[in-house]
N, C-alpha and C positions, 0 to 999 in steps of 0.2 A: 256359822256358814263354813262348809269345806273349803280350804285354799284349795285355788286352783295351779298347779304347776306345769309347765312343759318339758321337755329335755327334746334337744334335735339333736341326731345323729342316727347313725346305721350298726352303729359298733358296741362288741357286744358289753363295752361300757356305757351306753347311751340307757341299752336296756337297762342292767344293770343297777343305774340309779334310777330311772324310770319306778324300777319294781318294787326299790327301797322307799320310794317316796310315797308309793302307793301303799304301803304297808304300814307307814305312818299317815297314812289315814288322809293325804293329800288327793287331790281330784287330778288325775295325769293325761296329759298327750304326748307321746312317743313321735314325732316328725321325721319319721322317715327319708329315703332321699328319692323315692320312687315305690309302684304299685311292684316289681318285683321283690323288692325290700319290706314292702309289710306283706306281702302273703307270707315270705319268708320268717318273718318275726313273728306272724300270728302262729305259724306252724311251730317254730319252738314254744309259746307260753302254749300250745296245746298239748306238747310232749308234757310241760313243765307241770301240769294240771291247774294254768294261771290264764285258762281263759276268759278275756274280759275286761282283767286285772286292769289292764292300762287301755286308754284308746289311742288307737295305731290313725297316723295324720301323713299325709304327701305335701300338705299345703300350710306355708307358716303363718299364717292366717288365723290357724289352730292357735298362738299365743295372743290374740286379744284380749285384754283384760287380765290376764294373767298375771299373780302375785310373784311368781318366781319363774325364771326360764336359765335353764341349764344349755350350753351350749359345747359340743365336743368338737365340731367342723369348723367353725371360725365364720359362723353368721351372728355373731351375738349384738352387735348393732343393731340387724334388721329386728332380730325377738324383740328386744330392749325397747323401739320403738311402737313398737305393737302393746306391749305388757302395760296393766295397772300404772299408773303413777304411783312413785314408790315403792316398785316393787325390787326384787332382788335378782342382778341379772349376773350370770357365772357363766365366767369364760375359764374351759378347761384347755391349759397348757395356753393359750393366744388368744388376741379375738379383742381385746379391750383394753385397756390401761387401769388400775384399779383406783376403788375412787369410792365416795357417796353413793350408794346405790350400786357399784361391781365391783365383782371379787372374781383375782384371778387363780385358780387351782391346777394342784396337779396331785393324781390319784395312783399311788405310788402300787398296791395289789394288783396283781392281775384279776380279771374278773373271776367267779360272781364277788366274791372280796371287794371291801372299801379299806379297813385297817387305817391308814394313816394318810390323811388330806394335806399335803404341801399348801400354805396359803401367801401369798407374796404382801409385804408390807404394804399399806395404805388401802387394802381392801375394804372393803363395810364389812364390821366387825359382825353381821347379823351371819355373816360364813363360818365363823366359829360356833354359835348356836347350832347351827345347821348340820353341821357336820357332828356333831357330838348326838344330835337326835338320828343321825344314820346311824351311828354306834360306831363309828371312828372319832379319832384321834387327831385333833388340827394340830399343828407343827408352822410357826411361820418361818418361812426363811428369806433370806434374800437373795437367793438363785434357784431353782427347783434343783431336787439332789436325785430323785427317782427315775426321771426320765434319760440324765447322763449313766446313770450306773448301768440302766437298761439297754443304755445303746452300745456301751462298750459290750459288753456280755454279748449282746445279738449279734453286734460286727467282729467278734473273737467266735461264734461260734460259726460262723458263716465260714471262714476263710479256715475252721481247722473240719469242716466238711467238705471243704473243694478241695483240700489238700490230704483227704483220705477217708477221716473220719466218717460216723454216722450218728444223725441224728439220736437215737439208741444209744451209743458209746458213749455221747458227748452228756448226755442226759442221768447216764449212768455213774461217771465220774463225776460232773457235778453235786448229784445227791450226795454222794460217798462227802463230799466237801461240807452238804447242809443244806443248800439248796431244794426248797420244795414248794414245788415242782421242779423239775430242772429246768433249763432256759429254755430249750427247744420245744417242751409242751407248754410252759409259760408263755412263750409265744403266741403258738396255738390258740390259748386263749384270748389273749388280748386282740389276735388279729395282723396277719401276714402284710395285709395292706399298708396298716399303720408304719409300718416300718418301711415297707416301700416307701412312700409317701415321704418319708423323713431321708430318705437318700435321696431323693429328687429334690427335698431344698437344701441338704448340703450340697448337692451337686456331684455325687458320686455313687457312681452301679457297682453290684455287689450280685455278681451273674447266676449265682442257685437262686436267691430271692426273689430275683427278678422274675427269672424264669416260672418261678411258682408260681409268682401274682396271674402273670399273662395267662398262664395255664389254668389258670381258677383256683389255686391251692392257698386259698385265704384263710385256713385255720380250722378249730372246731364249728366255728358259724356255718362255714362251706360245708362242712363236713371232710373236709382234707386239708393237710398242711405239710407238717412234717413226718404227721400221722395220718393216720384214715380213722374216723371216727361213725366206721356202719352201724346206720338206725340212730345216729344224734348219740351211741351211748360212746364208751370208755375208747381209749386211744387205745389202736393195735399196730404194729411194725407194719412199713408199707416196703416194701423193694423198692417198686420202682421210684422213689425218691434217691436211692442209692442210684439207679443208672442215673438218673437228671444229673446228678452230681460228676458221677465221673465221666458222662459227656463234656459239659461244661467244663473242667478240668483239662481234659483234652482239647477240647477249643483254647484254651488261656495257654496252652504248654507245658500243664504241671502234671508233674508224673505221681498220681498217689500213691501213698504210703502208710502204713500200719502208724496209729498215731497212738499209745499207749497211754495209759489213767493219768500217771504221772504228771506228764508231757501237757494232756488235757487239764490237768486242775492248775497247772504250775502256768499255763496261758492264759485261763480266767482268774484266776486270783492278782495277777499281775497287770488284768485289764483293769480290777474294780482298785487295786492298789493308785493307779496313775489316775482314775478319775477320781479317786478320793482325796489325793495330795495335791490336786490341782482344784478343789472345792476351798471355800472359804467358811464350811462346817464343823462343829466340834465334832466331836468321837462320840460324844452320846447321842445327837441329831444323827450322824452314820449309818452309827446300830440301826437306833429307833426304823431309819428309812430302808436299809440296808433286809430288815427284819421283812417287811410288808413289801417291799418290792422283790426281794429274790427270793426271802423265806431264811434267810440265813440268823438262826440264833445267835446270840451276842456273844455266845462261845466262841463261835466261828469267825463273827465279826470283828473282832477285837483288831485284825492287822488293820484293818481302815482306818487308824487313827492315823490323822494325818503325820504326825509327829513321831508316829514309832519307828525305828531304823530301818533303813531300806536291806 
């Protein structure tokens, strides 16, 4: 008998594992957050030539019975309740406590990428299986490392964009560092929202971001972000993300300024250095996450050892 699995979310990790799951021969519902959202997603698996692949759902209802239910929004309760007895419920980044029957992850690549699955101790060990048949790499730790090293880099590249930079620049010296993709189409991928979202529960605005979400510049899903991505293909320079910025800029007071490579890599290296030293991870965990979540080879990553001199 095909399991059956669900994933809910809108985000383009939701699909994501959706399409991994269905590649491993899993029977999928995709639970959308609305009828603009799966027209939306059906139009991308049609660029993708994956029509079909998965069945696109508005109603969680769709996890009845279900042997597995992924959850990226932090409904994993309501799925859990609905699913199979027994079955496996995952809560990505929040959503549940782990335990017998849930495991909680964090999925360190930007999408389409899995690479390396963060898994918090006490999870049901059937997440290690699990991940290893997506063809990632489970990693438990006891704090998630991918999602702080991500925030420091997004909130370092934000503030050296209002203060001159561009998207382009910042992406550009980045790579120069190892980084691949750079943060700002890394971004892109993952989804403008998500970050939003994650300065709304720390409690703190970050006014280009902002501005973007309100505007609809949600990433490659939108088709804009920090990029424009015309006809769903490849990122191209956008300007007016440059005027956004130095509006914004002028509203805050800040006079921009030529922000040179330098100056750029010596900001990000120094963001992921203070979230690394303030982590309770080895140097090899680092890398490992370090590698999948920014792309940085272990060449590159080496200063992240928490113990090497400042």
């Amino acid at each position: 008998m095909t399991p059956r699995a669900v994933v809910a979310g809108s985000s383009p990790r939701a699909l994501t594992l959706a399409l991994a799951l269905a590649d491993r021969g899993h029977e999928v519902s995709l639970i959308v957050d609305d009828l603009h959202d799966r027209a939306r997603t059906a139009d991308l698996l049609m660029r993708a030539g994956r029509p079909g692949a998965i069945a696109l759902q508005v109603d969680v209802k769709a996890a009845q019975g279900a042997a597995l239910v992924i959850e990226t929004e932090g409904r994993v309760p309501v799925l859990s309740a609905l699913a199979h007895p027994g079955a496996l419920a995952v809560g990505i980044g929040t959503g549940l406590p782990p335990g017998p029957g849930r495991a909680v992850i964090a999925i360190a690549a930007p999408p389409p990428d899995l690479g390396v699955i963060e898994v918090l101790p006490g999870s049901d060990p059937r997440i290690l299986d699990l991940a290893r048949d997506l063809g990632a790499v489970p990693v438990t730790v006891p704090a998630f490392l991918a999602p702080r090293l991500v925030a420091v880099i997004e909130d370092a590249v934000e503030a050296l964009i209002l203060e001159g930079s561009t998207p382009w620049e910042v992406d550009a010296a980045a790579e120069a560092m190892g980084f691949a993709p750079g943060p700002c189409a890394a971004q892109d991928l993952r989804g403008l929202d998500l970050t939003h979202d994650r300065h709304r529960r720390e409690g703190h605005a970050l006014p280009v971001l902002d501005r973007m979400v309100a505007e609809g510049r949600l990433g490659r899903k939108g088709g804009v972000g920090w990029y424009r991505y015309p006809g769903g293909g490849g990122r191209v320079i956008d300007p007016l993300i440059e005027d956004l910025a130095r509006e914004e800029a002028r509203f805050a007071g800040i006079a921009p300024r030529p922000i040179p490579d330098t100056e750029i890599r010596h900001r990000l290296r120094a963001a992921l250095v203070g979230a690394a030293r303030a982590s309770a991870a080895d140097p090899a965990t680092l890398a490992l996450v370090a590698a999948a979540a920014l792309g940085l080879p272990a060449a590159q990553s080496r200063w992240l050892d928490p113990a090497a001199p400042g």
